[in-house]
C-alpha positions as CSV (number, residue, x, y, z in Angstrom):
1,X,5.2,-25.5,71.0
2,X,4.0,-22.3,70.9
3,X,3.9,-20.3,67.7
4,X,5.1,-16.8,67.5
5,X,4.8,-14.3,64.9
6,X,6.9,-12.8,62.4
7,X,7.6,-9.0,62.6
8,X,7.1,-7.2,59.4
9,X,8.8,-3.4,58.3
10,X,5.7,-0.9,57.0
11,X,6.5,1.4,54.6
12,X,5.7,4.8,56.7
13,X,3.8,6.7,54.0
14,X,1.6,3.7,54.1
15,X,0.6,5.2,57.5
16,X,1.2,8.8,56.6
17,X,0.7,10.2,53.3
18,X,2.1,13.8,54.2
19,X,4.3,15.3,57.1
20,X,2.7,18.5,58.1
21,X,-0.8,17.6,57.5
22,X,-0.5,13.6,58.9
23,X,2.8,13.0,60.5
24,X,2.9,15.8,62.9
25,X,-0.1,16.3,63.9
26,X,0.1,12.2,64.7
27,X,3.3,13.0,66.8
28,X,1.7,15.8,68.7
29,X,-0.7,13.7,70.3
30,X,0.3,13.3,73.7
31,X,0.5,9.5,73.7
32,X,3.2,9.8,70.9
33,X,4.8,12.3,72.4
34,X,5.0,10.8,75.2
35,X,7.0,7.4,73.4
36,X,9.2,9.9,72.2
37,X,10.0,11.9,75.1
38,X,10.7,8.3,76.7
39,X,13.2,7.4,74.4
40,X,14.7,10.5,75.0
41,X,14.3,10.6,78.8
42,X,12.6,14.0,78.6
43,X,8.7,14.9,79.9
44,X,7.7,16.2,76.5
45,X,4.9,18.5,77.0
46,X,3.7,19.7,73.1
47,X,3.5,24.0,73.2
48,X,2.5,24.1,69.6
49,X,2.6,22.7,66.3
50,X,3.8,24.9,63.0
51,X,5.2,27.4,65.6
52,X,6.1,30.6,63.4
53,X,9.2,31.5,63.5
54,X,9.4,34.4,60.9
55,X,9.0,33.3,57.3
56,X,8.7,29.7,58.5
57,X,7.5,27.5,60.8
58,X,8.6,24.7,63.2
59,X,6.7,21.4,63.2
60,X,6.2,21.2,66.5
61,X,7.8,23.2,70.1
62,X,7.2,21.4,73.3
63,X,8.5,22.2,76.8
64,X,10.6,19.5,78.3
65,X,8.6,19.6,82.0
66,X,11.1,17.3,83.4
67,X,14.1,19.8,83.3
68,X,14.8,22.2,86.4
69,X,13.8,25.4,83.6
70,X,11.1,23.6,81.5
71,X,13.4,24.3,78.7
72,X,12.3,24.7,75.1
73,X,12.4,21.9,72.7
74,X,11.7,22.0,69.1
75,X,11.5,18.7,67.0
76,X,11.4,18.7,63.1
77,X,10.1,15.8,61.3
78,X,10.8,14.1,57.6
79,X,9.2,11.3,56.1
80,X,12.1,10.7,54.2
81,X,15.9,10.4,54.2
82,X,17.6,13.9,55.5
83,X,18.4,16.7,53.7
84,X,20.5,20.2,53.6
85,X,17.0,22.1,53.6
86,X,16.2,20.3,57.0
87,X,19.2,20.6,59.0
88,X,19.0,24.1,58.4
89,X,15.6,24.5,59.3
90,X,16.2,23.3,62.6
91,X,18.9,25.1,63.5
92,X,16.6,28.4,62.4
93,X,13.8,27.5,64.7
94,X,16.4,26.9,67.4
95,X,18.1,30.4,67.2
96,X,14.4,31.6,66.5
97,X,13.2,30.5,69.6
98,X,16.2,29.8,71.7
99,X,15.2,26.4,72.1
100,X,18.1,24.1,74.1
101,X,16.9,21.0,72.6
102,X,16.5,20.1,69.1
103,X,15.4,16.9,67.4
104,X,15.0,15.6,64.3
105,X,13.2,12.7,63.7
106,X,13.1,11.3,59.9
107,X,12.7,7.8,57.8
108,X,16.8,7.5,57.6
109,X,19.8,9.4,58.4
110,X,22.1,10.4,56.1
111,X,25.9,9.7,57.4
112,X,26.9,13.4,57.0
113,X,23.8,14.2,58.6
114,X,24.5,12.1,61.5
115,X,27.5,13.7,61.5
116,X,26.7,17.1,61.4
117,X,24.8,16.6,64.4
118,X,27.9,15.0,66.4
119,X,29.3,17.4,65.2
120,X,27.3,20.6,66.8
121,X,27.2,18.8,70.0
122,X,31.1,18.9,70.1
123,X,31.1,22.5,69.6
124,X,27.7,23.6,71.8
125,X,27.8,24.4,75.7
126,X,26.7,21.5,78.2
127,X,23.2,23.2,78.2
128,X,22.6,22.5,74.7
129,X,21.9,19.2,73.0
130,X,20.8,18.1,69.3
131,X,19.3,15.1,68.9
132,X,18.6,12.7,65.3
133,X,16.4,10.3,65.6
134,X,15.0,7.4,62.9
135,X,11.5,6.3,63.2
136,X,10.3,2.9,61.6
137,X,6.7,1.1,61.7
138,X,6.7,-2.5,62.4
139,X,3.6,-5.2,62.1
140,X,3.1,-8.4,63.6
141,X,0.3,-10.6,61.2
142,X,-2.3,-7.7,61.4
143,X,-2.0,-6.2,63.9
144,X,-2.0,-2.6,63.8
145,X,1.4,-0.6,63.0
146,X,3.5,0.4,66.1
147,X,6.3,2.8,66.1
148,X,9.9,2.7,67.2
149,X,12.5,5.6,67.5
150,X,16.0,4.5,67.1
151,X,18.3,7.5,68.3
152,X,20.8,7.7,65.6
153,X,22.8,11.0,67.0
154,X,22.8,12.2,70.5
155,X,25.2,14.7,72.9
156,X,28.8,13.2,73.5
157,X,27.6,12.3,77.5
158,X,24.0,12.1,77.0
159,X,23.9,8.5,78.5
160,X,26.4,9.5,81.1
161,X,24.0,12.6,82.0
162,X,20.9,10.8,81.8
163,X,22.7,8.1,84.3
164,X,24.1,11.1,87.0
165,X,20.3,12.6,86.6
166,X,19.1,9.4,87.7
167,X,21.0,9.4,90.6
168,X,20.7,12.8,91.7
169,X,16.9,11.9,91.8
170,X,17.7,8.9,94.3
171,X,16.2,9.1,97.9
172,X,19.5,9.6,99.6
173,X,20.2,12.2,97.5
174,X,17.3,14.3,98.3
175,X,15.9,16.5,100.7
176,X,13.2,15.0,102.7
177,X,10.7,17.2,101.4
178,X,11.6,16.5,98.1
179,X,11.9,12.6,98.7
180,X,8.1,12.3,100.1
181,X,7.0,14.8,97.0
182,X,8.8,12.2,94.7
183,X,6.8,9.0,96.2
184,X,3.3,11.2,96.7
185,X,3.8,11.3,92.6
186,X,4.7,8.3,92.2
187,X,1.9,6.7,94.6
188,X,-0.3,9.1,92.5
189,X,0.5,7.6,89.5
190,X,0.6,4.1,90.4
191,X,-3.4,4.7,91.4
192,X,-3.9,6.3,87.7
193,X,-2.4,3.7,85.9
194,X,-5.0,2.2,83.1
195,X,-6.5,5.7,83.8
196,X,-8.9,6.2,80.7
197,X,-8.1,10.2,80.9
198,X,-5.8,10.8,83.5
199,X,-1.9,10.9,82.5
200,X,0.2,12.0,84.1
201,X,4.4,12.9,83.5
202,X,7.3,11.1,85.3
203,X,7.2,11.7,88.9
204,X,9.5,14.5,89.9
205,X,11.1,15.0,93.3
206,X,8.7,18.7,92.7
207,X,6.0,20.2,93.9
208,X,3.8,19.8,91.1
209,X,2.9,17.4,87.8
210,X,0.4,18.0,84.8
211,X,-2.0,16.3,82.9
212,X,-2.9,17.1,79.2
213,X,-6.2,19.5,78.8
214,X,-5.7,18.5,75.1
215,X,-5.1,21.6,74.1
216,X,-1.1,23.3,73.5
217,X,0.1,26.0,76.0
218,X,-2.4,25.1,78.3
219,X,-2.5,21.9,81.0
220,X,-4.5,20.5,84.2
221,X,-1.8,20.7,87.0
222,X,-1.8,19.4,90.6
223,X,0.2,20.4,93.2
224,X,1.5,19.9,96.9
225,X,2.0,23.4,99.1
226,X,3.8,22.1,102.3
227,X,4.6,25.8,103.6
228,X,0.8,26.9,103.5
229,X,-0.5,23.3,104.4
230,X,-2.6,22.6,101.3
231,X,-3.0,20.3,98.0
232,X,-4.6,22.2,94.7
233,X,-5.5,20.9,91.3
234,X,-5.7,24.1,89.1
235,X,-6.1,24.9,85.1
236,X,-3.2,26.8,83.9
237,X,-2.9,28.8,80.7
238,X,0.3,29.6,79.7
239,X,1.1,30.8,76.8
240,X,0.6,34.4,75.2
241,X,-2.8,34.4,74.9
242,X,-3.4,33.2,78.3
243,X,-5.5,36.7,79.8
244,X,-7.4,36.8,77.1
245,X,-8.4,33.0,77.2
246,X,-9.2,33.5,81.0
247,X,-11.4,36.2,80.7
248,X,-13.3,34.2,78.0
249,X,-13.4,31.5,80.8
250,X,-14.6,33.8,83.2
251,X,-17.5,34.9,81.0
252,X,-18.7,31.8,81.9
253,X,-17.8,31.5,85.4
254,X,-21.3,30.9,87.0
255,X,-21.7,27.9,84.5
256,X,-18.2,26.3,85.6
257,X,-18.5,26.3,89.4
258,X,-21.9,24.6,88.9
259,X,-20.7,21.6,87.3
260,X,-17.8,21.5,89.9
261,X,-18.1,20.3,93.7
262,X,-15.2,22.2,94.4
263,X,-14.6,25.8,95.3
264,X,-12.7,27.6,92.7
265,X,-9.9,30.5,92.7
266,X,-9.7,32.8,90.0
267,X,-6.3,34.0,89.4
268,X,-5.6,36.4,86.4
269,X,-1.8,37.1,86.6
270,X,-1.9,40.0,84.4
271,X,2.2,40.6,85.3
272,X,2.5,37.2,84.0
273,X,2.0,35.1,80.9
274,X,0.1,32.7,82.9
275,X,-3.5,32.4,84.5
276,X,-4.4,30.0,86.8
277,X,-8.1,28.8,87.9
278,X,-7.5,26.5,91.1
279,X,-9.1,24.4,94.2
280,X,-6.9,23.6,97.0
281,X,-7.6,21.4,99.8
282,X,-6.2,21.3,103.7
283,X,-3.0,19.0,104.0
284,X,-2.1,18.6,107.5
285,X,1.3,16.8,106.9
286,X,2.7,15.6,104.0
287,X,5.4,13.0,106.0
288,X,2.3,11.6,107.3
289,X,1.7,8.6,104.6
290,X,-1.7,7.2,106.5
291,X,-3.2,10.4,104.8
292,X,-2.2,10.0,101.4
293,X,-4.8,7.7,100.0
294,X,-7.7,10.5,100.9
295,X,-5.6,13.0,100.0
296,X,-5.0,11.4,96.9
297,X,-8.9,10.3,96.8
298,X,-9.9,14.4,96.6
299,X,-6.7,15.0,94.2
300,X,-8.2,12.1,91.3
301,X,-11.9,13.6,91.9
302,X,-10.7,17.1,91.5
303,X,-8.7,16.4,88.1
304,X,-11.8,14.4,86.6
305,X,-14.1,17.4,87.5
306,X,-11.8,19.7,86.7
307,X,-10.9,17.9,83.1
308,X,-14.9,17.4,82.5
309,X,-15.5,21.3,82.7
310,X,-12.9,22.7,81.4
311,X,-11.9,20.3,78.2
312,X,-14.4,21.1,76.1
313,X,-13.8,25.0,76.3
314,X,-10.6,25.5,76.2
315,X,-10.7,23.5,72.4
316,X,-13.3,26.3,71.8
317,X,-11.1,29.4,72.9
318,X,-10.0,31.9,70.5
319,X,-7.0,33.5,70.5
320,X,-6.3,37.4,69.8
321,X,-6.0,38.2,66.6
């Protein structure tokens, strides 16, 4: 008979001694944030962590990419059981920076806590939603520790919205265009799977998904363009720094294009908060699914080359003072 282990609790400072300077930054990393977002049903895309907001600042604001208006969320993160200080923390940052989403994630929930947070999503609009969630480390022999979110507190219909989301994204409810963008994505990220760099969100019945540069506020995207016939992988910087990190790019424009084999558009959207540095490629019919593995062949190459040059400098940008 086969013999199966025995799962064992960890004591979380065990794995992290303090919240701002272990804990957050370990949630920030996309691969966490990703487990989160999933037990949320959100594309978490991290923005920033200790995000000013006045006199204080949030642990960490993310962009939920999977929403129609790649809404704001801000999460706030205890090692310990909730408190007073906390819960009003959170609700600072999220009148700071008009975030729809909050979450707080922490070792245990106190009942008024819990509470408190059923609570604000009785009283709040449809469009915002406050989320408490535990978090617990569990072993098996020694293995090391893996994570687990239990969600604790959660909007009144959030399973009934997460269900009619669902089905608004089924095939007979979409247009055709967005039905073959949907299954292009999903194709896509069937072939990236094990992928040692490459990861990409949910598919989306869009016209674009991301990949993490590894650096906030900024992200590799690729896209599909059906009314001007073309695919496009591009860099995009998007936060408020984002003409001064391109021109620091640019500097080194000559250097760039040389490691690429792909011709390059330089985009500075000066009217914008976003800059965008992107190669495109012809598409002749996007219903045409015989062409999809070589378009999806040039869309892979283009996000390695595109990762390898441009990963290493955008950790090395500096913002304006």
């Amino acid at each position: 008979m086969t013999q199966l282990g025995r799962l064992k609790r960890v004591d979380l400072r065990a794995e992290w001694t303090k919240e701002d300077r272990d804990f957050t930054p370990w949630l920030a990393q996309e691969e966490n944030i990703v487990l989160l977002g999933e037990t949320l049903n959100m594309s978490l895309e991290v923005e920033q962590e200790e995000r000013r907001v006045g006199r204080f600042s949030a642990d960490i604001l993310c962009k939920d990419t999977g929403s129609a208006d790649g809404g704001w969320v801000v999460i706030e993160n205890q090692l310990e059981t909730t408190d007073h200080s906390h819960l009003g923390q959170i609700m600072t940052y999220a009148a700071g920076l008009e975030a729809k989403t909050c979450v707080w994630v922490a070792a245990k929930f106190h009942e008024e806590h819990r509470a408190a947070i059923d609570w604000l999503n009785e009283i709040s609009s449809d469009e915002f939603q406050f989320f408490g969630l535990e978090i617990e480390l569990w072993r098996i022999g020694d293995s090391p520790a893996a994570p687990k979110f239990n969600i604790v507190a959660k909007p009144n219909d959030w399973k009934r919205e997460v269900g009619r989301s669902a089905r608004s994204m089924e095939p007979a409810a979409l247009t055709e265009t967005k039905r073959l963008q949907l299954e292009f994505w999903e194709a896509l990220k069937e072939r990236l799977a094990g992928h040692s760099v490459l990861r990409s969100q949910k598919p989306l019945p869009q016209h674009w998904t991301t990949f993490s540069i590894g650096r906030s506020g900024m992200h590799i995207g690729a896209i599909i363009n059906t009314r001007e016939d073309r695919i496009g992988v591009e860099l995009n910087l998007g936060d408020d720094n984002a003409n001064s990190y391109f021109e620091q790019l640019e500097l080194d424009k000559a250097a760039i294009e040389g490691e690429l084999n792909l011709e390059l558009v330089w985009m500075p959207l000066p009217e914008r908060r976003s800059c965008r540095i992107i190669a495109y490629h012809h598409l002749r019919d996007l219903s045409d699914k015989s062409c999809w593995p070589d378009l999806q062949t040039w869309m892979i190459s283009a996000l390695e080359q595109m990762h390898r040059a441009f990963a290493r400098r955008v950790k090395s940008l500096t913002s304006e003072a």
